[in-house]
MARLUM-317982 format. One record per residue (C-alpha): residue in three letters; x, y, z. Coordinates in nm, 3 decimals, always signed. Layout:
<sites>
+------+---------+---------+---------+
: resn :       X :       Y :       Z :
+------+---------+---------+---------+
:  ALA :       X :       Y :       Z :
...
+------+---------+---------+---------+
</sites>
This chain:
<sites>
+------+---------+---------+---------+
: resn :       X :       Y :       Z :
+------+---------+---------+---------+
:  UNK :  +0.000 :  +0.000 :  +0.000 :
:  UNK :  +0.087 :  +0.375 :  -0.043 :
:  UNK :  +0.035 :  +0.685 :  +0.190 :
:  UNK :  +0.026 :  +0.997 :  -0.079 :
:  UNK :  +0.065 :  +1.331 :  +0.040 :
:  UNK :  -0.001 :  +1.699 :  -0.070 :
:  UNK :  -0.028 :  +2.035 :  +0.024 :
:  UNK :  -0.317 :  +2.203 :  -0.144 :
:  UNK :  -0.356 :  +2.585 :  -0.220 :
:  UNK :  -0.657 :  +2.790 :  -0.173 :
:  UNK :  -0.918 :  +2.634 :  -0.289 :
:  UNK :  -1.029 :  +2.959 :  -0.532 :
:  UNK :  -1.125 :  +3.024 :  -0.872 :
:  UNK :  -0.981 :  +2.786 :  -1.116 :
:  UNK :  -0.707 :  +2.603 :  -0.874 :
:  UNK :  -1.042 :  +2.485 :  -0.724 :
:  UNK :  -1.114 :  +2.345 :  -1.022 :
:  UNK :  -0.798 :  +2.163 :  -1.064 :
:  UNK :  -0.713 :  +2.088 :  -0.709 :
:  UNK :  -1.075 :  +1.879 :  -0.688 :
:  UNK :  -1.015 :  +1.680 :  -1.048 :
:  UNK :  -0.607 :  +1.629 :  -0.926 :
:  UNK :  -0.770 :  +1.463 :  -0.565 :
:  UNK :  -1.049 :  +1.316 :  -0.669 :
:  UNK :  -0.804 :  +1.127 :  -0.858 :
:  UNK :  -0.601 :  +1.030 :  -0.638 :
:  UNK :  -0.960 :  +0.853 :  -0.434 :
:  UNK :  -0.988 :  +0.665 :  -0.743 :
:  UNK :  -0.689 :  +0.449 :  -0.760 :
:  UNK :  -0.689 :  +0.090 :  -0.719 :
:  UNK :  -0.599 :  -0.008 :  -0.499 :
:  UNK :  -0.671 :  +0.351 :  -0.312 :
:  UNK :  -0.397 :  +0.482 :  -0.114 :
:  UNK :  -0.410 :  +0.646 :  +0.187 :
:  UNK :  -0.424 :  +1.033 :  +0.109 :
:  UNK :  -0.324 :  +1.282 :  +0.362 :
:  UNK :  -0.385 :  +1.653 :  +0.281 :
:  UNK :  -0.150 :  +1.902 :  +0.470 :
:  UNK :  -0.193 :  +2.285 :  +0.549 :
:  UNK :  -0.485 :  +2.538 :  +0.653 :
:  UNK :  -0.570 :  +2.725 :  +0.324 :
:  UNK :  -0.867 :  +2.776 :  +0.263 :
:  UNK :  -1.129 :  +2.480 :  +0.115 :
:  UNK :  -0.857 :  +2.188 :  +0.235 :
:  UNK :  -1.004 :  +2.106 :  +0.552 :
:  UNK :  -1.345 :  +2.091 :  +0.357 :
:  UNK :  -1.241 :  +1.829 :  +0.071 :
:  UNK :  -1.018 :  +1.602 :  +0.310 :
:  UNK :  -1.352 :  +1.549 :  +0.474 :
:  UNK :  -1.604 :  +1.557 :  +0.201 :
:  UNK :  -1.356 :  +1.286 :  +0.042 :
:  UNK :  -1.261 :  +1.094 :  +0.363 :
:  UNK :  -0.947 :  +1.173 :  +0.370 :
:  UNK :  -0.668 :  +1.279 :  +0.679 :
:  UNK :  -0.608 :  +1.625 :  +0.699 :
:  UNK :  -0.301 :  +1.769 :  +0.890 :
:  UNK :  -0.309 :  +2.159 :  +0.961 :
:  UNK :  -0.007 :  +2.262 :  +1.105 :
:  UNK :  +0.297 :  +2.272 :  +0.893 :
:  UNK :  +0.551 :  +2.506 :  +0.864 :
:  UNK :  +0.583 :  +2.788 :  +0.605 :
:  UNK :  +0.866 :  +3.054 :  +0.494 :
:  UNK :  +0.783 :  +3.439 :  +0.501 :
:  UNK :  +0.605 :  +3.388 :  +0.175 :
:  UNK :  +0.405 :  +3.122 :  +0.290 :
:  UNK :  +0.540 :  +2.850 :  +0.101 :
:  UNK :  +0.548 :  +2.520 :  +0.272 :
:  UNK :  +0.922 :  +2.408 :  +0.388 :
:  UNK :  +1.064 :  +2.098 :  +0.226 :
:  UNK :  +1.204 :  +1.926 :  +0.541 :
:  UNK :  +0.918 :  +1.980 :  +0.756 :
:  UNK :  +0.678 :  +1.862 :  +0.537 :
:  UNK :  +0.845 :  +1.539 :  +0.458 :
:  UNK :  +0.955 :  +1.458 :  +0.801 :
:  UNK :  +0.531 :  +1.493 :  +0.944 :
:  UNK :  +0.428 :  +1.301 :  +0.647 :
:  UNK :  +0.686 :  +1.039 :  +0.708 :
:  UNK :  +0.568 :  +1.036 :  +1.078 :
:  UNK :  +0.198 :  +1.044 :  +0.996 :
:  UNK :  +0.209 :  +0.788 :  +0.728 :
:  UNK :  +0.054 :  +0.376 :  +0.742 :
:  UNK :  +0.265 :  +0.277 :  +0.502 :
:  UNK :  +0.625 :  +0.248 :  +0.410 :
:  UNK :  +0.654 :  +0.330 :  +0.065 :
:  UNK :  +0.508 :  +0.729 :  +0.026 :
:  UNK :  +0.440 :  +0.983 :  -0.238 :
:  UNK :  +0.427 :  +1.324 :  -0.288 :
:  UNK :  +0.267 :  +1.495 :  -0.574 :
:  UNK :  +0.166 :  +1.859 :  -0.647 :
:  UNK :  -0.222 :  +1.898 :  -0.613 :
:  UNK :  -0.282 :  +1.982 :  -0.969 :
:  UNK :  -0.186 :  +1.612 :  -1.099 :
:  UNK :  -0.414 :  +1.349 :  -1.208 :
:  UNK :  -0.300 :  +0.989 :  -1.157 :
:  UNK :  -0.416 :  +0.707 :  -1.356 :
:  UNK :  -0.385 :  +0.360 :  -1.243 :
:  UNK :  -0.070 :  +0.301 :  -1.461 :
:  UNK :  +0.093 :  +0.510 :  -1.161 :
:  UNK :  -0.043 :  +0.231 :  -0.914 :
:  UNK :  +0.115 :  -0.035 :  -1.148 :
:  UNK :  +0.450 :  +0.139 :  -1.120 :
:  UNK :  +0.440 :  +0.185 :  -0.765 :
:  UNK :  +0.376 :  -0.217 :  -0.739 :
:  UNK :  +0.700 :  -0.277 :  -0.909 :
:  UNK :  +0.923 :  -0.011 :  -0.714 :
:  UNK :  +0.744 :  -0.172 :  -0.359 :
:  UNK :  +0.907 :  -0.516 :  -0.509 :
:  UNK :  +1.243 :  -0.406 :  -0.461 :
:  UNK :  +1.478 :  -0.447 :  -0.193 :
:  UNK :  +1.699 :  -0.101 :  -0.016 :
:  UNK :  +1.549 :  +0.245 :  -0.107 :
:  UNK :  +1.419 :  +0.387 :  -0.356 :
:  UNK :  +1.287 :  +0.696 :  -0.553 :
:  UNK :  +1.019 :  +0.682 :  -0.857 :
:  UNK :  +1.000 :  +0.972 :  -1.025 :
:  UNK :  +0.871 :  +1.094 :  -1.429 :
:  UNK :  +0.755 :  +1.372 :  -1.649 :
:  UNK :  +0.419 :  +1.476 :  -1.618 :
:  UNK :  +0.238 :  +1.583 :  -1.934 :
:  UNK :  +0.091 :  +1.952 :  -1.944 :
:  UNK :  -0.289 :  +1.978 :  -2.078 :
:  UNK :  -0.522 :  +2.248 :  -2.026 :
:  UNK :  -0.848 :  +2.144 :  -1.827 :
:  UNK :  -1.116 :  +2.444 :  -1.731 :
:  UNK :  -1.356 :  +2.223 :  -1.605 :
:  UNK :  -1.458 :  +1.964 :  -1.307 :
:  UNK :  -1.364 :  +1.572 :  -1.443 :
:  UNK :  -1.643 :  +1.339 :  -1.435 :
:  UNK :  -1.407 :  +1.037 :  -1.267 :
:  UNK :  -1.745 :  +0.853 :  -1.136 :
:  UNK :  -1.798 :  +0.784 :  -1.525 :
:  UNK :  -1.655 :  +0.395 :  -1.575 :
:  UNK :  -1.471 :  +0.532 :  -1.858 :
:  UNK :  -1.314 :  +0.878 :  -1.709 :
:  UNK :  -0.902 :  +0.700 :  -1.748 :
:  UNK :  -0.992 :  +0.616 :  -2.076 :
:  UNK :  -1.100 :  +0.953 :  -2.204 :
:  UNK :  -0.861 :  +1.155 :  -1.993 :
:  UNK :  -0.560 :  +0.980 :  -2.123 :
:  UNK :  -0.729 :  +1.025 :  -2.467 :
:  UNK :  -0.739 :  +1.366 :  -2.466 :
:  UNK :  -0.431 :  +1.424 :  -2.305 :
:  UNK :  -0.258 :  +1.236 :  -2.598 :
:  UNK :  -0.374 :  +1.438 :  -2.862 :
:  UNK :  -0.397 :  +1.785 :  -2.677 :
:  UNK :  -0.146 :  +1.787 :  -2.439 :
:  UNK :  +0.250 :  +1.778 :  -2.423 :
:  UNK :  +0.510 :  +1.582 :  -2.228 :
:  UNK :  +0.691 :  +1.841 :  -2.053 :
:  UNK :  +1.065 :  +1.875 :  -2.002 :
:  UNK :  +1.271 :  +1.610 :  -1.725 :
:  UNK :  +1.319 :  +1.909 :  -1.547 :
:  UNK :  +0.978 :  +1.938 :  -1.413 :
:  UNK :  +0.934 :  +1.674 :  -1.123 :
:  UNK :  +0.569 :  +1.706 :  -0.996 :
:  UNK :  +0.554 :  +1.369 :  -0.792 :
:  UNK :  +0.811 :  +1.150 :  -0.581 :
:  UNK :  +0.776 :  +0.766 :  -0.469 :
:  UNK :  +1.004 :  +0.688 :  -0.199 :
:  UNK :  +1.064 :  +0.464 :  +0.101 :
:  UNK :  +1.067 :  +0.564 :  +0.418 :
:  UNK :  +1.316 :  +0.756 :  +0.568 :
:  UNK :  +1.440 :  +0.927 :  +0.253 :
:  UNK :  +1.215 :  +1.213 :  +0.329 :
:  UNK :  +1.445 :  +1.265 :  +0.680 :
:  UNK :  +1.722 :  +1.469 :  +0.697 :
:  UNK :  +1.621 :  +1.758 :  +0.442 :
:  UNK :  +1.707 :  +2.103 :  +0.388 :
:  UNK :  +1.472 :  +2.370 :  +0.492 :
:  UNK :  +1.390 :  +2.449 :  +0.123 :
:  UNK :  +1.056 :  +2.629 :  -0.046 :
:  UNK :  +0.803 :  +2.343 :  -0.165 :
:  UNK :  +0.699 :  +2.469 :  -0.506 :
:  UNK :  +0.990 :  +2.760 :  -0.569 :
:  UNK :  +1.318 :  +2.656 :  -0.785 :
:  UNK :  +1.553 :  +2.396 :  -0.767 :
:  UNK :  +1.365 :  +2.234 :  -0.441 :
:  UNK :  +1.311 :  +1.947 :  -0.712 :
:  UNK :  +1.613 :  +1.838 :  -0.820 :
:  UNK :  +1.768 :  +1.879 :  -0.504 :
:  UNK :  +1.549 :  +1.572 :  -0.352 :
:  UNK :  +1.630 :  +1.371 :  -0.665 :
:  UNK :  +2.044 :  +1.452 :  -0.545 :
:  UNK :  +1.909 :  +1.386 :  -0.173 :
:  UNK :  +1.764 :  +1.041 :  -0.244 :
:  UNK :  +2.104 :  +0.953 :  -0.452 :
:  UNK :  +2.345 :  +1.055 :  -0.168 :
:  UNK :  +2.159 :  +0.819 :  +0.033 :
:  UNK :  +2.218 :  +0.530 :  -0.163 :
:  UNK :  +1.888 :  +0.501 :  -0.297 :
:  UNK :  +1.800 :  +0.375 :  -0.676 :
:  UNK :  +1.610 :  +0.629 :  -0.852 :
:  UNK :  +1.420 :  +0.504 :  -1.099 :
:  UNK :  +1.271 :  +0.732 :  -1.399 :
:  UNK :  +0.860 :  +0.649 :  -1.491 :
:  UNK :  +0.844 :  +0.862 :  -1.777 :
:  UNK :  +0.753 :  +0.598 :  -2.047 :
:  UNK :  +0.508 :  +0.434 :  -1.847 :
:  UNK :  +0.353 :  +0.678 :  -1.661 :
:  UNK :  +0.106 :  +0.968 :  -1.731 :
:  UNK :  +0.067 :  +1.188 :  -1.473 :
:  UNK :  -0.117 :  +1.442 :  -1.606 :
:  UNK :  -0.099 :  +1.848 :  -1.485 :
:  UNK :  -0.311 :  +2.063 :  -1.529 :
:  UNK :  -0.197 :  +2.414 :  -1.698 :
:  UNK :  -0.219 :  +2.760 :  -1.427 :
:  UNK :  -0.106 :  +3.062 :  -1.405 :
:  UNK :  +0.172 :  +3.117 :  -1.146 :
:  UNK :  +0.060 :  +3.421 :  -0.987 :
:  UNK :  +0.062 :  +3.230 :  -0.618 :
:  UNK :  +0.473 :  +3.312 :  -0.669 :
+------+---------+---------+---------+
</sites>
């Protein structure tokens, strides 16, 4: 099993829109993980328990409010059922082909990281993922309308446990915070593993104005 973890914005405008297709999701993986929502903006509290899922409050954020890497990590790593974890940006959709990968990367032995491109699409509207065939038309349309976007952009991280100890008091969300995790995981002897080909996670174009 898998304990994924965000940390939602404000739950405004169109990153409502986004944030509730990315989590919804998330609920709809098989097998479902075990979702934990962190932070107080505003409208988080309210999905983690229309959805059923565990909401944490209290984290701790820089003087521009962004979330801090190592504090994050560490109370998710603490908080979490499982041993394997991910993180992932609240404006990705998962399909179940991300389940499937983490299945493989839970077969091996020592640490590890999964990581992958996400593909960039623009979606203005709520997804209807209680249709039986929601996977099949969202990948669908992200094939012929989106993009894969550039290695560069890391938007989710599978890792055992304890690789999210130890971490620099970094920005979630502002440059470089990224790569530095994927350098983090390697120092530590872990296998990082790239999910690019096999993989769709799927964001969902925004402006960056929250910067």
């Amino acid at each position: 099993m898998l304990t994924l973890f965000a940390v939602p914005k404000a739950f405004c405008g169109h990153t409502a829109i986004i944030q509730r297709n990315a989590i919804t999701s998330w609920t709809h993986l098989n097998p479902r993980p075990e979702i934990i929502l962190f932070g107080h903006d505003e409208g988080t509290s309210a999905i983690a328990q229309e959805l059923g899922l565990r909401h944490i409050s209290e984290i701790v954020h820089n003087h521009s409010g962004a979330p801090m890497l190592d504090d994050l990590f560490a109370k998710a790593e603490g908080a979490a059922s499982y041993p394997v974890l991910c993180y992932v940006n609240s404006d990705i959709m998962l399909l179940d082909d991300f389940t499937r990968a983490v299945e493989r990367v839970r077969e091996l032995s020592g640490p590890v990281m999964m990581i992958g491109q996400r593909w960039g699409i623009d979606i203005r509207e709520c997804w209807d993922c209680s249709a039986p065939d929601w996977q099949q038309q969202l990948r669908q349309h992200v094939s012929t309308q989106g993009e894969q976007i550039r290695a560069t952009a890391v938007d989710y991280f599978v890792f055992t446990r304890g690789l999210g100890t130890g971490l620099l008091p970094l920005a979630l969300g502002r440059v470089g915070w990224d790569n530095w995790l994927i350098w983090h995981a390697r120092s530590k002897g872990a296998a990082v593993i790239d999910a690019s080909d096999v993989v769709m996670a799927i964001h969902q174009n925004h402006d960056y104005s929250h910067h």
